[in-house]
C-alpha positions in Angstrom: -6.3 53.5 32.6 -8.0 50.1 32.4 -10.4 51.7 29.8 -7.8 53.5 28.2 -4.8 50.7 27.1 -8.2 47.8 26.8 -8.7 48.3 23.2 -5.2 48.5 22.4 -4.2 44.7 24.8 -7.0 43.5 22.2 -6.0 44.8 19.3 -2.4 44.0 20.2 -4.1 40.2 20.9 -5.9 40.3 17.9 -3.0 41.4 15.4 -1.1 38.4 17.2 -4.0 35.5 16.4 -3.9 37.0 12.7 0.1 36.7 12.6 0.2 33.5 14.0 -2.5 32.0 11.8 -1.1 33.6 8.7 2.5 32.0 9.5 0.3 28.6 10.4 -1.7 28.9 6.7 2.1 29.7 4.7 3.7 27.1 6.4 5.2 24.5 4.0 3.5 21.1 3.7 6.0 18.3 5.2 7.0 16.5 1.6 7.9 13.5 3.4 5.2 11.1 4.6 5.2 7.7 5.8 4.0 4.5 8.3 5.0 1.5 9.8 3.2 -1.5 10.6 3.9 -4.3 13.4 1.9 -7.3 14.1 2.7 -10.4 16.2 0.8 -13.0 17.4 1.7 -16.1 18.9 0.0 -19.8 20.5 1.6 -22.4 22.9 0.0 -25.5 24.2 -2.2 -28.6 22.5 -0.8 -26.5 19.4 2.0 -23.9 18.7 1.7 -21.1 15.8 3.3 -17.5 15.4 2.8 -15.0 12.7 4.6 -11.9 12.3 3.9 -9.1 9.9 5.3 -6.2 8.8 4.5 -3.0 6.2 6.0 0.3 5.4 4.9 3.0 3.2 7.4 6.0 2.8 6.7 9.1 -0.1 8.4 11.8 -0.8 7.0 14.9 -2.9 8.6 17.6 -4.9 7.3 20.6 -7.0 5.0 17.9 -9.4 7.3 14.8 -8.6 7.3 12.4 -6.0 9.1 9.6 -5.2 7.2 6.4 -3.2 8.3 3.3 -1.5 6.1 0.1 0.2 6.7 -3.3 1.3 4.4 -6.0 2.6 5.9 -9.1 4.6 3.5 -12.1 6.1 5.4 -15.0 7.4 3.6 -17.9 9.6 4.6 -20.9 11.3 2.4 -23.9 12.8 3.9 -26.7 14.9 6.9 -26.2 13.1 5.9 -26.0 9.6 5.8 -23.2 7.3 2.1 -22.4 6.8 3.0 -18.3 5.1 5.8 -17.1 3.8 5.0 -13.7 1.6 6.9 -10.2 0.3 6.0 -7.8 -1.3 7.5 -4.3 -2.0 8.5 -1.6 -4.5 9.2 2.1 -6.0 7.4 4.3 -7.7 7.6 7.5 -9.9 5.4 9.9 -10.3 4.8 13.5 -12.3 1.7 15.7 -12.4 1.3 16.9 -15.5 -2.4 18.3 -14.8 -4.3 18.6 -11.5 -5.9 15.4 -12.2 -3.5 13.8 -14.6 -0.3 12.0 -14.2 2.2 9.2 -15.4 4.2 6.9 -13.5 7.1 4.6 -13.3 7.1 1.3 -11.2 9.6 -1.3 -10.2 7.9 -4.6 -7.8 9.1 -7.5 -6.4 6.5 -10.2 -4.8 7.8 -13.9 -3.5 5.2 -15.9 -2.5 6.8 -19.9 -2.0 3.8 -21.4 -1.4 2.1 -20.8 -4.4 5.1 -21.6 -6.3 6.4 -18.0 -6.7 9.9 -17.9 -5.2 10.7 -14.7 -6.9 8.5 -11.9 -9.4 10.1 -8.7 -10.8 7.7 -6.1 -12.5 8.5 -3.7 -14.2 6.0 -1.2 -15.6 4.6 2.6 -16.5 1.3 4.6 -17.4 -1.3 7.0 -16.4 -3.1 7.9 -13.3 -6.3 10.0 -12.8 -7.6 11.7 -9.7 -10.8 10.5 -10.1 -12.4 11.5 -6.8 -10.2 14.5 -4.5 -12.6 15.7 -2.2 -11.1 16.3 1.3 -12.5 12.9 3.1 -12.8 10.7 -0.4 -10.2 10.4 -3.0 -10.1 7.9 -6.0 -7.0 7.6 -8.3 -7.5 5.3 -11.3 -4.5 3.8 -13.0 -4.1 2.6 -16.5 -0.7 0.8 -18.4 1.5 -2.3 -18.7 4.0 -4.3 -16.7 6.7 -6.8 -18.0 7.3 -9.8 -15.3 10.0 -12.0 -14.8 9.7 -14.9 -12.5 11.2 -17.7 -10.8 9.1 -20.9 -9.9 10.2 -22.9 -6.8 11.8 -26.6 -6.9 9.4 -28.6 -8.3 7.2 -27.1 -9.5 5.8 -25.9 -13.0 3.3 -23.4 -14.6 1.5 -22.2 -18.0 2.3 -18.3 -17.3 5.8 -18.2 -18.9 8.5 -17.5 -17.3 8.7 -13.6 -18.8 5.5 -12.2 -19.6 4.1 -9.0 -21.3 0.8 -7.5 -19.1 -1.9 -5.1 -19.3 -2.5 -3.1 -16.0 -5.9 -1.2 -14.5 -5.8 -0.7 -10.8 -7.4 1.7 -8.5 -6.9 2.9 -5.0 -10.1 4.5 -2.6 -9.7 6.5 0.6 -12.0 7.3 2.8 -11.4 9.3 6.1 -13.2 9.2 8.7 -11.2 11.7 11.3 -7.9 13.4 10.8 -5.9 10.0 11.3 -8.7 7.2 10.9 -9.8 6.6 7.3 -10.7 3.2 5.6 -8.5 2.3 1.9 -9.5 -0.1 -0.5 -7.0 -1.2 -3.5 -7.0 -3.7 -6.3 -4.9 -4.5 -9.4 -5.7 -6.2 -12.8 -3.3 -7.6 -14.7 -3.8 -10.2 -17.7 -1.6 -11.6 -19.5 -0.3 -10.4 -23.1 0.6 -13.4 -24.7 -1.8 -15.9 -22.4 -5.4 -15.1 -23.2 -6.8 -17.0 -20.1 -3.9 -15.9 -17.5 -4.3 -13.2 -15.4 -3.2 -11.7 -11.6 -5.4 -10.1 -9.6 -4.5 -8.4 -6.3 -6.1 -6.5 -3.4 -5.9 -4.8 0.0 -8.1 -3.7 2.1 -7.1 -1.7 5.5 -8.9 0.3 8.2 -6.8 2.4 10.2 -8.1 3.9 13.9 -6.3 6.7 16.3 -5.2 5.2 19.5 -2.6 7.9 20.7 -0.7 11.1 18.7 0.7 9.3 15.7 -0.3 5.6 17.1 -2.8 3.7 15.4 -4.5 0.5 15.0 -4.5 -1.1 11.4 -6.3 -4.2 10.4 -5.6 -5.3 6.4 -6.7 -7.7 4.8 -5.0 -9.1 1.5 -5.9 -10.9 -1.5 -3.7 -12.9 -4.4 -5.2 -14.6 -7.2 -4.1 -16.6 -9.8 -6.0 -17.7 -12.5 -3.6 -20.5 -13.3 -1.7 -21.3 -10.6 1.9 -23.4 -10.6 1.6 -27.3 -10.0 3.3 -28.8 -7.8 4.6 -33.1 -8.0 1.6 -32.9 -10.6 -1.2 -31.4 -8.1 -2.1 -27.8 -9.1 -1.6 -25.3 -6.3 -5.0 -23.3 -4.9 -6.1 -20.2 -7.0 -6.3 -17.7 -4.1 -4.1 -17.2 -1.0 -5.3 -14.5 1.8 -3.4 -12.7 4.6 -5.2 -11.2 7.5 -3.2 -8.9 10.0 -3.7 -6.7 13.1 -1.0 -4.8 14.9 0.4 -1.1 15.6 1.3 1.7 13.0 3.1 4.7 13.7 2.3 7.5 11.1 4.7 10.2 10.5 
């Protein structure tokens, strides 16, 4: 009897494995994606100092479209005074028209008060190109123009204009190291239209480790440059401003 009904417990087993991993392989991708980012750090004592941060990144995809959201906060305090105070966040469009090709649409809003920025709009469109999609490396290249609209803080005054026509070239690297650690590397150009010698250029760089099931560790460092920064009581403000953060993300 064992000999007998063997075969057909393995083929039964068998037939089972190939079910379940042919359900497993037709099994819709999850079209909604995201993360959330928490850092805190505080000191007490000869000094006192606390910085908080906080990011998001939510996407949504769709048959060819999808639909993305991020925001970016930094805000720092030390012995009482103000020492970072930074946002950043927006939406995005997106359509495929080709496996490698696709367009976009963008809204942004940055506000950066201690580089004279109390509020930016952006507005802005063009093309992206999957440069690099291999399964642990992707590259996507992006190419078009942003209109901005900004707000100075009290005091203080600049040679961008207030509204201001831009080119745009950016670019955005992945690399993965395991299923949920990877390293990403961004950066955005953006000159200036109408002002020649004017120009914004941004960057983030981020390394992201496992600690448990959906848990992980994120370091990120960012970069804001301006080529002709506001002046403030007739002292020009620094070019470059950086933000460098550690804390918890939950990936979902």
């Amino acid at each position: 009897m064992a000999i007998t009904f063997a075969p057909v417990a393995l083929s039964a087993q068998s037939a089972s494995a190939s079910a379940s991993a042919s359900a497993s392989a037709s099994a819709p991708k999850n079209p909604f994606t995201g993360s959330v980012s928490l850092g805190f750090s505080q000191t007490t004592g000869n000094s006192k100092a606390t910085t908080t941060n906080i990011t998001n990144k939510l996407r949504y995809s769709m048959k060819g479209w999808a639909v993305a959201q991020d925001l970016a906060f930094f805000y720092g305090k030390a012995n009482d005074r103000v020492n970072a105070n930074f946002w950043n966040g927006g939406f995005r469009g997106e359509r495929r028209l080709a496996r490698r090709f696709g367009m976009f649409v963008a809204t942004r809003y940055d506000r950066n008060a201690l580089q004279g920025i109390s509020g930016r709009f952006e507005e802005g469109m063009g093309m992206d190109i999957k440069a690099i999609d291999a399964a642990n490396n992707k590259l996507n290249v992006a190419l078009g123009g942003s209109a901005f609209q900004q707000q100075l803080s009290p005091g203080t005054s600049s040679i961008f204009k207030r509204n201001f026509p831009a080119a745009r070239g950016a670019m955005d690297y992945r690399h993965r190291f395991a299923e949920t650690a990877f390293f990403q590397q961004s950066a955005e150009y953006l000159p200036s239209v109408s002002e020649t010698k004017s120009y914004l250029l941004n960057s983030e760089s981020s390394v992201v480790a496992p600690l448990v099931k959906r848990l992980n560790m994120k370091v990120m460092y960012v970069v804001r440059y301006n080529s002709q920064p506001p002046t403030r009581n007739n002292v020009p403000l620094k070019t470059t401003d950086t933000f460098f953060s550690s804390g918890l993300t939950y990936s979902f």
